[in-house]
Every structure is written in C-alpha cells, then in structure tokens.
Backbone bond lengths (Angstrom), bond angles and torsions (degrees), N, CA, C in turn:
res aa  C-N    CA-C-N  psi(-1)  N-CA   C-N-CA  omega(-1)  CA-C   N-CA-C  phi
1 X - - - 1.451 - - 1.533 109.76 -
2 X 1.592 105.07 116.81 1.549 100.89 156.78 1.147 137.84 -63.51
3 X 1.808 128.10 123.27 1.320 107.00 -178.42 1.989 95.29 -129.11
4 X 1.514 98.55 158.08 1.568 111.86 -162.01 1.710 87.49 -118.61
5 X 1.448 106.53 115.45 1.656 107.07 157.96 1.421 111.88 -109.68
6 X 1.522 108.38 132.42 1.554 113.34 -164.92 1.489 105.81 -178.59
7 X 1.664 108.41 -179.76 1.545 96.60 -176.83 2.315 99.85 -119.47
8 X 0.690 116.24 130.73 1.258 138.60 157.56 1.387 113.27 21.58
9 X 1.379 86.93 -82.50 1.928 132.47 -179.00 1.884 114.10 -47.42
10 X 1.594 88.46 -44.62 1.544 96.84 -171.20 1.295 117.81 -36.16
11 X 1.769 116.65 174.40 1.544 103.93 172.62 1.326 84.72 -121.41
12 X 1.312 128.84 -15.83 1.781 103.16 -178.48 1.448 101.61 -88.07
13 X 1.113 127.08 -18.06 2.009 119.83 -179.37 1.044 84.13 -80.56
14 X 1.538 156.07 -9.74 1.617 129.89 -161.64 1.902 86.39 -93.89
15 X 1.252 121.19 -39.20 1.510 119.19 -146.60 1.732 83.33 -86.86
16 X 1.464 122.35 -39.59 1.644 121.64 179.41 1.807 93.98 -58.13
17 X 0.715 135.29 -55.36 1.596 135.89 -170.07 1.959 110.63 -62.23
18 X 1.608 92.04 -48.39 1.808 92.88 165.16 1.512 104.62 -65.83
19 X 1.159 146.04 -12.88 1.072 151.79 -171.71 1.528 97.67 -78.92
20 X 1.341 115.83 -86.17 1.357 131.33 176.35 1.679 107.66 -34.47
21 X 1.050 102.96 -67.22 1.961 101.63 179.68 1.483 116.65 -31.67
22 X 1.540 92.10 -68.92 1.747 100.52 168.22 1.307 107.04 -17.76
23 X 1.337 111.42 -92.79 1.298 129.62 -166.93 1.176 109.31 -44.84
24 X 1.352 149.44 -18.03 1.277 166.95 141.82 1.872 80.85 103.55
25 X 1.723 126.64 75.90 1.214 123.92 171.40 1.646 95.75 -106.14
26 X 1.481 119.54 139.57 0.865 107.50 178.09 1.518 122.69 -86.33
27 X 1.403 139.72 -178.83 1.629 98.11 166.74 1.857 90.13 -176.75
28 X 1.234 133.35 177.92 1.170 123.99 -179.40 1.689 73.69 -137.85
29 X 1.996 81.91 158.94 1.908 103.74 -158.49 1.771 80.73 -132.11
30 X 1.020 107.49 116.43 1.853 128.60 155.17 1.149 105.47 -80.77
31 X 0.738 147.38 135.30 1.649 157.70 159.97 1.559 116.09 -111.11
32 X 1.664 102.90 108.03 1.299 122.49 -159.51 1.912 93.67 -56.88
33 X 1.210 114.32 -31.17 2.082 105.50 178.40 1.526 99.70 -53.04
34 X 1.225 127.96 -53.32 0.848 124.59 -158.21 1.993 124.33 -107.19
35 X 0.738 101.28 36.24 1.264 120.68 -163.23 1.582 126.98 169.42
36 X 1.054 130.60 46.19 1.648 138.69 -143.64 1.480 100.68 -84.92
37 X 1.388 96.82 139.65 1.422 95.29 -176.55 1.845 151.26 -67.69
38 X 0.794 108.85 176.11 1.573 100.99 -173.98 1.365 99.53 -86.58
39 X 2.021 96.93 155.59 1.891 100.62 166.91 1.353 103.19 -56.36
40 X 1.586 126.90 -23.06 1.730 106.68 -166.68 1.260 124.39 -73.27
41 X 1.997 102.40 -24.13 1.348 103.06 172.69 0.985 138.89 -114.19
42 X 1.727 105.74 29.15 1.303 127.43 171.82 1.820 89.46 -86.27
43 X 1.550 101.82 -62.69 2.152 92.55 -177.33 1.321 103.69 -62.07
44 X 0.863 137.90 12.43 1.925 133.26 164.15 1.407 123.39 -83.03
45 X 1.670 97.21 -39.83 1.474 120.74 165.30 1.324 111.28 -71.35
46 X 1.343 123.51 -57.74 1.297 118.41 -179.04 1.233 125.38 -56.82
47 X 1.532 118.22 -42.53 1.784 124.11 168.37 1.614 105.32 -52.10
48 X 1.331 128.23 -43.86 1.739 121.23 -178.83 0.843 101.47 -65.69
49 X 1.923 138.53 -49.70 1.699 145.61 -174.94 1.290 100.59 -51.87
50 X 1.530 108.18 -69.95 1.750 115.62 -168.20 1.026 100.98 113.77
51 X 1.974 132.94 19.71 1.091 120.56 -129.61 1.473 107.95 148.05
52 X 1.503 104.87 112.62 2.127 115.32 -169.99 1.737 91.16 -28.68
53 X 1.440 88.44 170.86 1.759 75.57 174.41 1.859 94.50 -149.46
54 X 1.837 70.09 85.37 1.571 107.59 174.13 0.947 109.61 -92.09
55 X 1.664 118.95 144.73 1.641 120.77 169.28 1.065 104.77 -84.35
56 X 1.292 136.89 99.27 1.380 127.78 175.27 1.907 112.25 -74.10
57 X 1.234 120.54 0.27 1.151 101.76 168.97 1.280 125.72 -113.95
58 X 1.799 108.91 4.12 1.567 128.72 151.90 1.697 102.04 -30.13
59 X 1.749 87.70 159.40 1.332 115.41 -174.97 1.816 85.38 -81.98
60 X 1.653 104.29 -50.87 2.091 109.88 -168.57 1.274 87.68 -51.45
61 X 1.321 143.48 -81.00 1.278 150.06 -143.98 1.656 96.41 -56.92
62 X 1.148 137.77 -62.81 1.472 122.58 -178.86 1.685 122.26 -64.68
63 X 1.451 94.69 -9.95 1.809 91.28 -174.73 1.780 78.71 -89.09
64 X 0.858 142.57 -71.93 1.561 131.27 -160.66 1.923 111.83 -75.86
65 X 1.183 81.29 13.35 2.159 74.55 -161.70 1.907 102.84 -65.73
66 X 1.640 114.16 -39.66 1.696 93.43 165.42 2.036 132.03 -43.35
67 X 1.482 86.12 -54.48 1.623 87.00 164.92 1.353 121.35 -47.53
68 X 1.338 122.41 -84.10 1.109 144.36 141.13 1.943 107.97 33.45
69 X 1.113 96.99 -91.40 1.599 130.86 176.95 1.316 99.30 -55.51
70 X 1.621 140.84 -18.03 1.556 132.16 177.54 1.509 96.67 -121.82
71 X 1.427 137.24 10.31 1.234 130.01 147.96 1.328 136.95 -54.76
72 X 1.140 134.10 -175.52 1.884 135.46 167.57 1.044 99.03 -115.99
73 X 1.240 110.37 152.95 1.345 132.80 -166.25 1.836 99.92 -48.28
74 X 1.635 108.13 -50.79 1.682 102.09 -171.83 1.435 99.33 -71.50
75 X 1.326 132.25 -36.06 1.583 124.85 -161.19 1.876 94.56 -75.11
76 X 1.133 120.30 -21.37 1.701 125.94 -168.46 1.545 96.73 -73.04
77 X 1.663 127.36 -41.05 0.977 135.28 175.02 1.332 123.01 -59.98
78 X 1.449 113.59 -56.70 1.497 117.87 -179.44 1.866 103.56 -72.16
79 X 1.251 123.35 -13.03 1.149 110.00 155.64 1.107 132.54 -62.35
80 X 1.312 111.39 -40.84 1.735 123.87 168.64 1.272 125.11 -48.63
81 X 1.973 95.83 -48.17 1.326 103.78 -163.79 2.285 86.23 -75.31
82 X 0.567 123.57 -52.01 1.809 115.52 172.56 1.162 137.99 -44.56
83 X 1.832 106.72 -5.87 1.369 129.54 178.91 1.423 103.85 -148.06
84 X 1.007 113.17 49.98 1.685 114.92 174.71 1.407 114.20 -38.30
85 X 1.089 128.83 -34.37 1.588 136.81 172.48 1.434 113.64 -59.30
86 X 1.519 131.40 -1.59 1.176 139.43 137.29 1.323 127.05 -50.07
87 X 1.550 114.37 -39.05 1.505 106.54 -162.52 1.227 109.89 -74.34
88 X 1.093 129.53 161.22 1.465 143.68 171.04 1.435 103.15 -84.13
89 X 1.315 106.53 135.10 1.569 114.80 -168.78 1.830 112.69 -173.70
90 X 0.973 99.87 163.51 1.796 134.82 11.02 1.233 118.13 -97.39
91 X 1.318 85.73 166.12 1.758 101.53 175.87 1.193 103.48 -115.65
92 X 1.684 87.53 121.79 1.874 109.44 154.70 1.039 131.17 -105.10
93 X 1.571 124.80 134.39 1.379 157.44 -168.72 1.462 103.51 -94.44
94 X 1.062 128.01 138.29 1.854 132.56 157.09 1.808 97.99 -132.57
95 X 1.514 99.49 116.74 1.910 89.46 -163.94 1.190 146.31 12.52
96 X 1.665 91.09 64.08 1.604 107.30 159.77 1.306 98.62 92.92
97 X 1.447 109.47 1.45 2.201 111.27 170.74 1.158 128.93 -87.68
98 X 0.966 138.19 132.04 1.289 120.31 170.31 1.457 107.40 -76.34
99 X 1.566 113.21 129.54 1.448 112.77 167.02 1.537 131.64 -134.33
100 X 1.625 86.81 24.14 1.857 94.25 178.42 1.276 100.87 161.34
101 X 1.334 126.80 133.75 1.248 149.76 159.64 1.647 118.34 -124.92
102 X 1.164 107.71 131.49 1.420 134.44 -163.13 1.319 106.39 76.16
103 X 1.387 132.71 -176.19 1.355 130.00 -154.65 1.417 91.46 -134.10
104 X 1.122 107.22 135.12 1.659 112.55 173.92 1.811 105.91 -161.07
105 X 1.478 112.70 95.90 1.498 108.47 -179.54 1.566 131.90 -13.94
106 X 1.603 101.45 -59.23 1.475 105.11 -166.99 1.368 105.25 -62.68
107 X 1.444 105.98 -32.02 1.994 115.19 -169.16 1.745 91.13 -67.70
108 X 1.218 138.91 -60.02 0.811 131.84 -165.55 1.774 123.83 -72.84
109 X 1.035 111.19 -46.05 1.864 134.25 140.27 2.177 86.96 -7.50
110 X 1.717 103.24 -72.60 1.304 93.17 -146.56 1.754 107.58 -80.74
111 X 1.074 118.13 8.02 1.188 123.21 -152.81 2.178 93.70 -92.48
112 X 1.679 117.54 146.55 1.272 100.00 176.57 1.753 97.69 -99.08
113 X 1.624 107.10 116.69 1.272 108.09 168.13 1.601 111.38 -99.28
114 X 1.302 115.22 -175.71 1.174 123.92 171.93 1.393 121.39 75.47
C-alpha cells in the first residue's frame, strides 16, 4: 500500500497527487495538520535523506531556522514534529518504505508503485 504524508494546501503535494491519480496509483494521504508525525518517522525520513527532512526553503523552516540550527538533533525533531509545515514533502511510503520525498516526475515515473 501506497501511503502520501503531506499537508493538503501544498502546491507540490497537489501536482505529486495529480501525478498519482493520473496514473490511477492508489494510495492513502495522512495529512501532517491532522495527524503529525511520529519521532520514528521523522528518523525514517532522515536515514533515506541522510539528513532532518527539513524544507529548508519553507516559509516554517526560515521563520524558526536560527533556533532550529542551535538545537540537538532530538529537540530539532520535536520541533518539526510542532511545526509539521517544515517538513519537506511529501513523503512517500511503498509498505512502510520510504521511497521519495519531494515530488519530482522522473523520480516518481521510476519508482514500482501499485
């Protein structure tokens, strides 16, 4: 099962989701407002990134990015998880994998969903 973690509103999860439809992929959508994520799958994200998986070119990520940047690794997390509108997204899952964060056609094109 595909699953999409992301927020609603976005314009790049809207075009990853027109993406998915197209393709007629099926997939269930968490929506970090309403359901925000766990520390486990913030370090789940980060082990595939290599790296928090902060939007650094978010509006959240620059209003907090001084803090942010003088945090610890766990306090950097529970910030995230308190501003979910930081993460970079969406994030896609293929049973329980991580297999792509942020949306980029060809990446997703190569990926076997469904």
């Amino acid at each position: 099962m595909i699953t999409m973690y992301a927020i609603s509103n976005c314009d790049t999860v809207k075009k990853a989701r027109a993406y998915l439809d197209k393709k007629k992929i099926a997939y269930e959508f968490v929506d970090f407002k309403k359901t925000p994520p766990t520390k486990e799958l913030i370090e789940k994200w980060a082990d595939f990134l290599g790296e928090l998986p902060a939007n650094k070119k978010g509006l959240t990520y620059k209003k907090f990015k001084d803090e942010f940047e003088m945090l610890s690794s766990a306090k950097k997390i529970d910030l995230i998880i308190a501003n979910s509108s930081m993460i970079k997204r969406p994030v896609l899952e293929n049973k329980g994998k991580t297999v792509a964060i942020g949306f980029n056609e060809e990446i997703y094109a190569g990926l076997k969903l469904g």
